[in-house]
mmCIF file of the C-alpha atoms, coordinates in Angstrom:
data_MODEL
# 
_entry.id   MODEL 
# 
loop_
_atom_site.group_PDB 
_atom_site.id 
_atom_site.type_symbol 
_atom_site.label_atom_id 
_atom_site.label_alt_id 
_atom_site.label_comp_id 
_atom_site.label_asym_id 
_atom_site.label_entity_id 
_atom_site.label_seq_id 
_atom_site.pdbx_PDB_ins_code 
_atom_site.Cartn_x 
_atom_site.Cartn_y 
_atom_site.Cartn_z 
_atom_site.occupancy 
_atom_site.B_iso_or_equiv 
_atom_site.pdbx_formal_charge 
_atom_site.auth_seq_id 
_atom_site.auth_comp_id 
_atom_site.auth_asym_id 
_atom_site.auth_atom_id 
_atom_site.pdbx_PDB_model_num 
ATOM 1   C CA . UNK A 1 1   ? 103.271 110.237 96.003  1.00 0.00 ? 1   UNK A CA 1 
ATOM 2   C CA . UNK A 1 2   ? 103.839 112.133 99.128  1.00 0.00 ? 2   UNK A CA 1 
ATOM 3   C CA . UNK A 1 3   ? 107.130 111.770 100.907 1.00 0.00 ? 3   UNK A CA 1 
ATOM 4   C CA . UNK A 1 4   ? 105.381 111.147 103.956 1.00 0.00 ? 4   UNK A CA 1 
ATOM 5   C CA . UNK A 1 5   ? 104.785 107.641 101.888 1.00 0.00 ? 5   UNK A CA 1 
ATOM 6   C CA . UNK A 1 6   ? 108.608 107.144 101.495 1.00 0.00 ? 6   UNK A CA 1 
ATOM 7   C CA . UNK A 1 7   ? 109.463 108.567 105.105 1.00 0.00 ? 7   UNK A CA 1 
ATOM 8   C CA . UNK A 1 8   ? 107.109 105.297 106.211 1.00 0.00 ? 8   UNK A CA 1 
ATOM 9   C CA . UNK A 1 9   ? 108.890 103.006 104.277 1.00 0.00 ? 9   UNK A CA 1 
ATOM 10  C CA . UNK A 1 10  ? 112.341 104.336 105.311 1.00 0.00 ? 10  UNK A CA 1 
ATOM 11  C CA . UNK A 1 11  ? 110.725 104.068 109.300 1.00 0.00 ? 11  UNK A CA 1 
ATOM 12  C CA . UNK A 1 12  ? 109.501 100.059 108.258 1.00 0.00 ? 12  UNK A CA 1 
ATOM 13  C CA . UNK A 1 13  ? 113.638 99.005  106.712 1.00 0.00 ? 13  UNK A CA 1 
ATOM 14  C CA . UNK A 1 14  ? 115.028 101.203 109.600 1.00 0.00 ? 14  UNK A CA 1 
ATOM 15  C CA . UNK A 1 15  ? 112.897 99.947  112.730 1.00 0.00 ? 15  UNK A CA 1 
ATOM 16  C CA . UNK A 1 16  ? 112.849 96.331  111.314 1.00 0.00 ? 16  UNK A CA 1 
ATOM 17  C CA . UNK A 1 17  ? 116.526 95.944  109.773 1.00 0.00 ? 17  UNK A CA 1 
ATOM 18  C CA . UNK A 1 18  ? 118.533 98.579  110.760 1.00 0.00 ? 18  UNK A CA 1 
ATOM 19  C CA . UNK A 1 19  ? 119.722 101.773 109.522 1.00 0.00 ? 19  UNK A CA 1 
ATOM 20  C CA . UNK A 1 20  ? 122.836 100.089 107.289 1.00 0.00 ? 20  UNK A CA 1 
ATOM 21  C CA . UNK A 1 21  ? 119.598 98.398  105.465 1.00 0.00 ? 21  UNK A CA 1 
ATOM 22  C CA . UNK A 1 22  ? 118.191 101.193 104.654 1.00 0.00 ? 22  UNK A CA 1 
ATOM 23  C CA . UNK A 1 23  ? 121.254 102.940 103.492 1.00 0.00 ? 23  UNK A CA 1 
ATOM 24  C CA . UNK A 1 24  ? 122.304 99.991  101.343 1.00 0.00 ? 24  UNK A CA 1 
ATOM 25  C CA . UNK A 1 25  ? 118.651 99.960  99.620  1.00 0.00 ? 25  UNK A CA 1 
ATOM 26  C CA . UNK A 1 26  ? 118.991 103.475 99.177  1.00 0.00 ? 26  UNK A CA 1 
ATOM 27  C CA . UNK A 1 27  ? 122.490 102.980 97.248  1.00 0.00 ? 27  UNK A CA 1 
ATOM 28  C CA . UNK A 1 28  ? 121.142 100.509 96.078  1.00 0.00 ? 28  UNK A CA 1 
ATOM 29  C CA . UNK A 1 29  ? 117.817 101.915 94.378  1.00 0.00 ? 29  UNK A CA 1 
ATOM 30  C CA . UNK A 1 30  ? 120.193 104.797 92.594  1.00 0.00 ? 30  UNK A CA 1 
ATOM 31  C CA . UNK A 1 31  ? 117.666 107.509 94.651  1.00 0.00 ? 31  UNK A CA 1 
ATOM 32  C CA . UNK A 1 32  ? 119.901 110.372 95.363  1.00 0.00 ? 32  UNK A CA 1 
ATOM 33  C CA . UNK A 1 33  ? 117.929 112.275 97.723  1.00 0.00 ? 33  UNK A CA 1 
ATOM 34  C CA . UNK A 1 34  ? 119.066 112.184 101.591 1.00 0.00 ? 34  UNK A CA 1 
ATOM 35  C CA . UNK A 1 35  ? 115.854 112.428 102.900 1.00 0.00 ? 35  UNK A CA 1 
ATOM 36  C CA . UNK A 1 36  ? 112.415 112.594 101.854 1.00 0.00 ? 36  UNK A CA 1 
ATOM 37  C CA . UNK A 1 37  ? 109.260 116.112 103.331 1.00 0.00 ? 37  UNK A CA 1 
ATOM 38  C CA . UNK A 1 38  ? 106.409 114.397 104.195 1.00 0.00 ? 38  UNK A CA 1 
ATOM 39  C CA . UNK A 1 39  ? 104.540 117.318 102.584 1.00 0.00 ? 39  UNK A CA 1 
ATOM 40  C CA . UNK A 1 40  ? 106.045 117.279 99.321  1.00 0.00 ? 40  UNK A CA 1 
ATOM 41  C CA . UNK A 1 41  ? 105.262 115.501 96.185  1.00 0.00 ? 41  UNK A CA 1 
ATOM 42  C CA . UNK A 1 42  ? 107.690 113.018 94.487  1.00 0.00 ? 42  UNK A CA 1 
ATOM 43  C CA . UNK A 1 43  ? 107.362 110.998 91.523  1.00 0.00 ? 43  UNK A CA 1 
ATOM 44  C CA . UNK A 1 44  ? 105.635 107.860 91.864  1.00 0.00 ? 44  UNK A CA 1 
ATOM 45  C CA . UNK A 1 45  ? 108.677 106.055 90.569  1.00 0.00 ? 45  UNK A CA 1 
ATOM 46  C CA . UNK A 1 46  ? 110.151 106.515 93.166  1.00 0.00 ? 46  UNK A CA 1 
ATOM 47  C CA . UNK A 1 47  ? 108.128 104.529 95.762  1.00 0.00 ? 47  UNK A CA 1 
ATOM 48  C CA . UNK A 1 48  ? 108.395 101.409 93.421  1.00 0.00 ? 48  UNK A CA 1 
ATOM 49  C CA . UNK A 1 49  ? 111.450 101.467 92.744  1.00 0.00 ? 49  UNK A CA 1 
ATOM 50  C CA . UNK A 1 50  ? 112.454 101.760 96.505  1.00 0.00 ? 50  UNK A CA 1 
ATOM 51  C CA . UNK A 1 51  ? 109.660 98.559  97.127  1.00 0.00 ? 51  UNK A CA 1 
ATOM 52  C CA . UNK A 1 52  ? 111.462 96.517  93.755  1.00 0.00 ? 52  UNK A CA 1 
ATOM 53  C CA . UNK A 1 53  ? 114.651 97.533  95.577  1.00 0.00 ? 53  UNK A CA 1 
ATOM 54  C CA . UNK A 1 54  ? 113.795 96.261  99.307  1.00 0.00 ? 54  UNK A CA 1 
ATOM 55  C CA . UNK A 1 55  ? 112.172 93.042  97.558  1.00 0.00 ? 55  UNK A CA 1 
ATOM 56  C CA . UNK A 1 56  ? 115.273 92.533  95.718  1.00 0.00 ? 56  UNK A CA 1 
ATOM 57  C CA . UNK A 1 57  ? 117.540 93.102  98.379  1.00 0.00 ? 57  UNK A CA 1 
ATOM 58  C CA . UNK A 1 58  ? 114.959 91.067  100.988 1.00 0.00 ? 58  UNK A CA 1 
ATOM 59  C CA . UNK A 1 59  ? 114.838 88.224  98.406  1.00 0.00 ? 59  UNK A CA 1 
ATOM 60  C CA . UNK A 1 60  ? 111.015 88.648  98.629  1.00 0.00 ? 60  UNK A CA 1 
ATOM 61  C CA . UNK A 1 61  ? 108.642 88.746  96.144  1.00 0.00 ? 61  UNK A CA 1 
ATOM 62  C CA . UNK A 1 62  ? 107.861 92.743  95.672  1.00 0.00 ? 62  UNK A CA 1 
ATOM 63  C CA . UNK A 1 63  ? 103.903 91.986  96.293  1.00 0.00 ? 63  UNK A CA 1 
ATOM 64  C CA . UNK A 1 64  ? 104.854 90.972  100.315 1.00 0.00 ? 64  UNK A CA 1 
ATOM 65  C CA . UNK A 1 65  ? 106.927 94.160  100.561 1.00 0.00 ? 65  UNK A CA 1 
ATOM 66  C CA . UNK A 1 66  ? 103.710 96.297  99.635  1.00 0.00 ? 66  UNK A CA 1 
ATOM 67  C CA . UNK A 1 67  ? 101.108 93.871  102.002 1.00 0.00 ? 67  UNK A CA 1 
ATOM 68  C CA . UNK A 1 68  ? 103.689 94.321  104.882 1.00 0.00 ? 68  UNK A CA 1 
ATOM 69  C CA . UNK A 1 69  ? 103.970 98.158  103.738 1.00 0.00 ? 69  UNK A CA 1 
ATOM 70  C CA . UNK A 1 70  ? 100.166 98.618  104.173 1.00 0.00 ? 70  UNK A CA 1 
ATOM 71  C CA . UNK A 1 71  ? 99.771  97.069  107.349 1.00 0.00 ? 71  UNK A CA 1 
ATOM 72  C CA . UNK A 1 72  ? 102.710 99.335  108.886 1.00 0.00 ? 72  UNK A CA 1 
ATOM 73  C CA . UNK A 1 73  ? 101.359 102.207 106.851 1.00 0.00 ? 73  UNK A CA 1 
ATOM 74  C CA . UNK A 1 74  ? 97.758  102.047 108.958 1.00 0.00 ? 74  UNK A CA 1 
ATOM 75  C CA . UNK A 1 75  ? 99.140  100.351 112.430 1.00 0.00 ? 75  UNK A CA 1 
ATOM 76  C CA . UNK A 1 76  ? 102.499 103.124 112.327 1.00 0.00 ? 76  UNK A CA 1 
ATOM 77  C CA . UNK A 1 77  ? 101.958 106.025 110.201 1.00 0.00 ? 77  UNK A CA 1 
ATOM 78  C CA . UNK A 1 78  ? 98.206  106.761 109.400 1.00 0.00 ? 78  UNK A CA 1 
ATOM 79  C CA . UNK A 1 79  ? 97.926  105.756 113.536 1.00 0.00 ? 79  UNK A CA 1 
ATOM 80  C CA . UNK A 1 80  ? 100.253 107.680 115.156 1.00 0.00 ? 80  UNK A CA 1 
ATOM 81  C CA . UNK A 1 81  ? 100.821 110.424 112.844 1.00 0.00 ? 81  UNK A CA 1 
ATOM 82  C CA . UNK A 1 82  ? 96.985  110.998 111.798 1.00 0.00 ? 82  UNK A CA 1 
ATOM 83  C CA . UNK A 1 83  ? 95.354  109.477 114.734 1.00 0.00 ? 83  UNK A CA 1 
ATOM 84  C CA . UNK A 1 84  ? 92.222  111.809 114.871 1.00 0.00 ? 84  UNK A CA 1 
ATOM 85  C CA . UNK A 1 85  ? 91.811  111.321 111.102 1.00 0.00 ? 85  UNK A CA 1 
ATOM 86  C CA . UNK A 1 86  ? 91.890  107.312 111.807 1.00 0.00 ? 86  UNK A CA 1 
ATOM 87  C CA . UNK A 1 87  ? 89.203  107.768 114.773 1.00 0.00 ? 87  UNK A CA 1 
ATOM 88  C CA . UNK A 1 88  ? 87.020  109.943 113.020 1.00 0.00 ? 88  UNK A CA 1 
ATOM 89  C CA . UNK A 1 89  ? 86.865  106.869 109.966 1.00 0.00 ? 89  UNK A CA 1 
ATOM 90  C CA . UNK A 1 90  ? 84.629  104.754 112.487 1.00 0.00 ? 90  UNK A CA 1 
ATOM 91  C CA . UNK A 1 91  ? 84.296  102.840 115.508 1.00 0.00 ? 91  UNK A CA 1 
ATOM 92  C CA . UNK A 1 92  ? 84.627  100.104 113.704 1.00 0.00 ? 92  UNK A CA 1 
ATOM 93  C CA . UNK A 1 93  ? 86.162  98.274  110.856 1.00 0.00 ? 93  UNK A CA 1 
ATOM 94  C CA . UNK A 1 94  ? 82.591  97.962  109.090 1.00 0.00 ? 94  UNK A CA 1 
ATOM 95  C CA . UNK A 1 95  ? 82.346  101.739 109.559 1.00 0.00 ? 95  UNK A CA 1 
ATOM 96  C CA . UNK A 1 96  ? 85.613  102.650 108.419 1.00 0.00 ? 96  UNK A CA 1 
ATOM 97  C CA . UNK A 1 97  ? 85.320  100.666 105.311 1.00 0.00 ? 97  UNK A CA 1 
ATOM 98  C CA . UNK A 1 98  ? 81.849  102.704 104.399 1.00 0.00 ? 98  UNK A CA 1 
ATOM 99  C CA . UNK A 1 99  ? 83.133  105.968 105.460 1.00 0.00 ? 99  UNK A CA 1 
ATOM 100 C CA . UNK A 1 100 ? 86.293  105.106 102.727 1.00 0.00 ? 100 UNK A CA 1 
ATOM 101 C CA . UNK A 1 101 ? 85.277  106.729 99.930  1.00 0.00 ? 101 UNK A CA 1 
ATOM 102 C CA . UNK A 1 102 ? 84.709  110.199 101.961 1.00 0.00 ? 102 UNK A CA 1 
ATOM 103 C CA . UNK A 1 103 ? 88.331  109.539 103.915 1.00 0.00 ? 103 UNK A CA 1 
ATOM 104 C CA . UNK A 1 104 ? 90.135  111.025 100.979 1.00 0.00 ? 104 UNK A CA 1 
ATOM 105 C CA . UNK A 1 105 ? 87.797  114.318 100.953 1.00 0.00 ? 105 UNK A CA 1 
ATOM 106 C CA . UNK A 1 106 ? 89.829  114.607 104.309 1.00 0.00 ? 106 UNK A CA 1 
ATOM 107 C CA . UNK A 1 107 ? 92.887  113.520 103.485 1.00 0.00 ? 107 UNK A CA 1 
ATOM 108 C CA . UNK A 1 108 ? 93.106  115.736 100.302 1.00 0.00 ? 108 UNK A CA 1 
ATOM 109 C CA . UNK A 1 109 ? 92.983  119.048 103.222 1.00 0.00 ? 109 UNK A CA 1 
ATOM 110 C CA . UNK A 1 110 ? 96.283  118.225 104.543 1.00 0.00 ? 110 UNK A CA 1 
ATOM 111 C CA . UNK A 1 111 ? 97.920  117.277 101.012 1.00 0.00 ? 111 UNK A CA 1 
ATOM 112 C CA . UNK A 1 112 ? 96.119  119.218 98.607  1.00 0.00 ? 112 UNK A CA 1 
ATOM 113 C CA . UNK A 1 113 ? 98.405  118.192 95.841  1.00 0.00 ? 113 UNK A CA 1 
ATOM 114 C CA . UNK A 1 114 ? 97.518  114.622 96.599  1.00 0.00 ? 114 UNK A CA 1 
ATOM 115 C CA . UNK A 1 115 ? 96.109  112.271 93.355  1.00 0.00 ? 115 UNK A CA 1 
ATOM 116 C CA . UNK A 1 116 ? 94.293  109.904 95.874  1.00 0.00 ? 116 UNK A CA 1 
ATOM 117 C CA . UNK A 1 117 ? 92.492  106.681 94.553  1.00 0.00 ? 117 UNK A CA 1 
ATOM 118 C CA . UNK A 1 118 ? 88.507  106.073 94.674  1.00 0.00 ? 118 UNK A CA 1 
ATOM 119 C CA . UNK A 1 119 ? 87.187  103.592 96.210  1.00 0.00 ? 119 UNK A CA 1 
ATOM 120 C CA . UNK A 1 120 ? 82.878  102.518 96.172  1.00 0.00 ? 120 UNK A CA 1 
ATOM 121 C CA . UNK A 1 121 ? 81.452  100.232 98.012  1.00 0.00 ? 121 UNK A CA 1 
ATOM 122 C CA . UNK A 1 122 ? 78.859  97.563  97.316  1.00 0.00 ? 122 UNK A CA 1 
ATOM 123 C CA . UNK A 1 123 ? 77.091  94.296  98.686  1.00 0.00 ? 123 UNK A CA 1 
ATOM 124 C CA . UNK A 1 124 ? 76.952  95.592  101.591 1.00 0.00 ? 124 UNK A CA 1 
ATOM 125 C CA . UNK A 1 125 ? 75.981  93.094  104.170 1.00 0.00 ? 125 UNK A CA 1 
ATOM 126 C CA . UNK A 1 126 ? 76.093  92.422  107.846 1.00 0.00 ? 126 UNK A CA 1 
ATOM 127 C CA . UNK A 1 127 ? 79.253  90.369  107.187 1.00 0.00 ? 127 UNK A CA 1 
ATOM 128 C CA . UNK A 1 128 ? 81.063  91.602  104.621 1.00 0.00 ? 128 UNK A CA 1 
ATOM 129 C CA . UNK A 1 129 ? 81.333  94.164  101.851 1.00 0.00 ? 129 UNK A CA 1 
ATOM 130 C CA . UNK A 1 130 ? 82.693  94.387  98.308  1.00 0.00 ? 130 UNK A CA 1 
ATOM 131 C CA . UNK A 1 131 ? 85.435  97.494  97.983  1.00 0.00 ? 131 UNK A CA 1 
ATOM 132 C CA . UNK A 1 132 ? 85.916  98.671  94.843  1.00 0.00 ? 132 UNK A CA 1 
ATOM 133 C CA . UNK A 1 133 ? 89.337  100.174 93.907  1.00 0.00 ? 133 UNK A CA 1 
ATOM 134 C CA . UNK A 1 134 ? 90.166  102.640 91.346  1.00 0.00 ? 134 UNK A CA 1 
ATOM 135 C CA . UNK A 1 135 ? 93.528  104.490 90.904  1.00 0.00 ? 135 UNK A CA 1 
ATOM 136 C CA . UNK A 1 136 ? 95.771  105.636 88.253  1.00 0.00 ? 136 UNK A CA 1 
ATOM 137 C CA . UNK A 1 137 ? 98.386  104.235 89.756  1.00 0.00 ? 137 UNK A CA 1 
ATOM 138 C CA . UNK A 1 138 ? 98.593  100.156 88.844  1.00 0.00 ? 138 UNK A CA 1 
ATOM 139 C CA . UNK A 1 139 ? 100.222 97.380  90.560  1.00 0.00 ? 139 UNK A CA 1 
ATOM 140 C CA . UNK A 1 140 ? 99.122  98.570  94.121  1.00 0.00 ? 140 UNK A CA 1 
ATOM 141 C CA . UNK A 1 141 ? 96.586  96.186  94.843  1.00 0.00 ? 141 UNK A CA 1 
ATOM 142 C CA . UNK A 1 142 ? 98.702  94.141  97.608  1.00 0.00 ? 142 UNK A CA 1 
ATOM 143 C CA . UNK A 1 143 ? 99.448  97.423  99.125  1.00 0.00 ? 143 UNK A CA 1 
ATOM 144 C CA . UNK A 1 144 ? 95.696  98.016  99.272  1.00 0.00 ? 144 UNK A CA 1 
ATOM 145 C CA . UNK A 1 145 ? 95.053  94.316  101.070 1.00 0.00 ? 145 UNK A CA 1 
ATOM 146 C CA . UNK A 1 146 ? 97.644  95.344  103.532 1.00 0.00 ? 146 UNK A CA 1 
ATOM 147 C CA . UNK A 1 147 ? 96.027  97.849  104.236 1.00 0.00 ? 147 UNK A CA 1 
ATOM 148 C CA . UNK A 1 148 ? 92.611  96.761  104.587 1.00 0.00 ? 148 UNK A CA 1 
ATOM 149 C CA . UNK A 1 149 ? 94.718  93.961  106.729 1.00 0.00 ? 149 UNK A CA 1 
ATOM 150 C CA . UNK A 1 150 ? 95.997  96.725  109.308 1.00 0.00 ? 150 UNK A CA 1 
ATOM 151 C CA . UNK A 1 151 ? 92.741  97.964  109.561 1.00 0.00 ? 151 UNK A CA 1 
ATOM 152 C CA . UNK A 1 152 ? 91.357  94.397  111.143 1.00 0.00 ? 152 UNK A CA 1 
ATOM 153 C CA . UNK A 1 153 ? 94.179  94.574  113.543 1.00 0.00 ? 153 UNK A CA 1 
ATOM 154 C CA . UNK A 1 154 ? 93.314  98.489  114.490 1.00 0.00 ? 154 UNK A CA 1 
ATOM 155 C CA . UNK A 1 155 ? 89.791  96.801  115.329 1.00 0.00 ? 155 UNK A CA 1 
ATOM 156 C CA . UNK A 1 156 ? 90.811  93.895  116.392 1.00 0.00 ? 156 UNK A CA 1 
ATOM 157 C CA . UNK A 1 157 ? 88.959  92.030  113.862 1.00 0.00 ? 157 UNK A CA 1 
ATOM 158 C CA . UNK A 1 158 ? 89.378  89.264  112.057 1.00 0.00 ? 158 UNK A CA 1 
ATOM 159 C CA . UNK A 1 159 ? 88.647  89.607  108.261 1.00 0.00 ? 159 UNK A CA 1 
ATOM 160 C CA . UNK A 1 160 ? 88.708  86.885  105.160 1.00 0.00 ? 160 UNK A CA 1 
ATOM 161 C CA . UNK A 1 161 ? 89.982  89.533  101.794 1.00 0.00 ? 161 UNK A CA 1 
ATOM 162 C CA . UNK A 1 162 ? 89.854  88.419  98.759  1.00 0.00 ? 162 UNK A CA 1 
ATOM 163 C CA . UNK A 1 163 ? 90.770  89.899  95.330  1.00 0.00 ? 163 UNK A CA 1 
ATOM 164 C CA . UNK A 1 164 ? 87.876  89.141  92.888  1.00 0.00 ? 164 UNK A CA 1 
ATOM 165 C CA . UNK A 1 165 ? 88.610  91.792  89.792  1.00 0.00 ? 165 UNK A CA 1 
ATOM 166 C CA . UNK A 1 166 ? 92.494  92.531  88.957  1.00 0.00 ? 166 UNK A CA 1 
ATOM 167 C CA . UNK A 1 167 ? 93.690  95.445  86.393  1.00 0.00 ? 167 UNK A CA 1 
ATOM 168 C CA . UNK A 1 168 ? 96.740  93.233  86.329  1.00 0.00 ? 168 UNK A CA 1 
ATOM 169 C CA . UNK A 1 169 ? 94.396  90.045  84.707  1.00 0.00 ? 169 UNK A CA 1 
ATOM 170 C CA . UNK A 1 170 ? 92.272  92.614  82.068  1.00 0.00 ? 170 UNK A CA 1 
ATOM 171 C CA . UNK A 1 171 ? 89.584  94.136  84.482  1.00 0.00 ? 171 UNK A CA 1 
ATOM 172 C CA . UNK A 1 172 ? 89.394  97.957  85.212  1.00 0.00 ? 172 UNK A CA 1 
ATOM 173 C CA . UNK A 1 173 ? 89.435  98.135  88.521  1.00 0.00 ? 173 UNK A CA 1 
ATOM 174 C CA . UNK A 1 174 ? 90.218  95.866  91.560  1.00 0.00 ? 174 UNK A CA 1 
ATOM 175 C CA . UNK A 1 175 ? 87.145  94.578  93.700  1.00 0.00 ? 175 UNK A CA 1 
ATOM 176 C CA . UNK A 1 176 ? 87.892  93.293  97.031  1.00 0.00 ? 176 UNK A CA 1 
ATOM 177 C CA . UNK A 1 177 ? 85.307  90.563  99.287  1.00 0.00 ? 177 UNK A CA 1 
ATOM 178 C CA . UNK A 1 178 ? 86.155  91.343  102.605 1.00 0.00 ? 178 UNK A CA 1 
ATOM 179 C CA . UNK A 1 179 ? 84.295  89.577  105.427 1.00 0.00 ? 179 UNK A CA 1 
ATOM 180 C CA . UNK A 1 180 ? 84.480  89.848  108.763 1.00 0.00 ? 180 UNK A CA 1 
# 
């Protein structure tokens, strides 16, 4: 991932617990860098172990530190550091959800080293829609709902997400029911 991904997460400890936090999950986690370039790649391990870290030091399952990670990852980063990028997804969360599977296209121009996830969506109806999510990357499913979660706050919407297909219980990909 990006360290623009770990940059957020260091911003989420920091604003919410303090900079000693951070510094303590840092020791903690056994990463030895000082500070992570939002442009550049780092291994994926990295980001999980500093979430297993913050959840272990947080006493919180590590699931809650990626749904509150998503949230703050759309209503902090993706909002005030990609702001036209978030506007031009839609005017609303219905139309950002549909224009999803194009948002990476965009995405992809600022990181081009970026392995970003796909993401189609079906039964598509007034209320609701079914997002499907496919990534090589596994266990980020809650991170995805958090997500998804921010958005409905970004348009002030109030949303009903549930997790019908899960890698984790055999399937291949995760579907989502989100209704609004």
């Amino acid at each position: 991932m990006y360290g623009i991904v770990n940059k957020a997460i260091q911003e989420m400890i920091v604003e919410n617990y303090g900079i000693e936090k951070w510094n303590l999950i840092l020791e903690k986690s056994g990463i030895d860098i000082d500070f992570f370039i939002s442009n550049e790649p780092y291994d994926d391990g990295v980001t999980y172990v500093l979430a297993k870290t913050i959840a272990n030091e947080m006493k919180i399952p590590v699931q809650d530190v990626l749904l509150s990670f998503g949230e703050w990852w759309v209503l902090r980063t993706a909002k005030e550091k990609y702001s036209g990028l978030m506007q031009a997804g839609g005017a609303s969360l219905k139309e950002f959800i549909l224009n999803l599977p194009n948002f990476h296209n965009r995405v992809m121009l600022i990181y081009p080293r970026l392995t970003p996830p796909e993401f189609k969506i079906t039964n598509i109806e007034e209320n609701g829609v079914w997002l499907h999510y496919y990534s090589k990357r596994e266990g980020l499913q809650e991170f995805v709902k958090g997500i998804l979660q921010g958005l409905a706050k970004m348009y002030e919407t109030t949303v009903d997400i549930q997790l019908l297909k899960n890698r984790t219980l055999g399937d291949d990909h995760e579907i989502f029911k989100i209704g609004w």
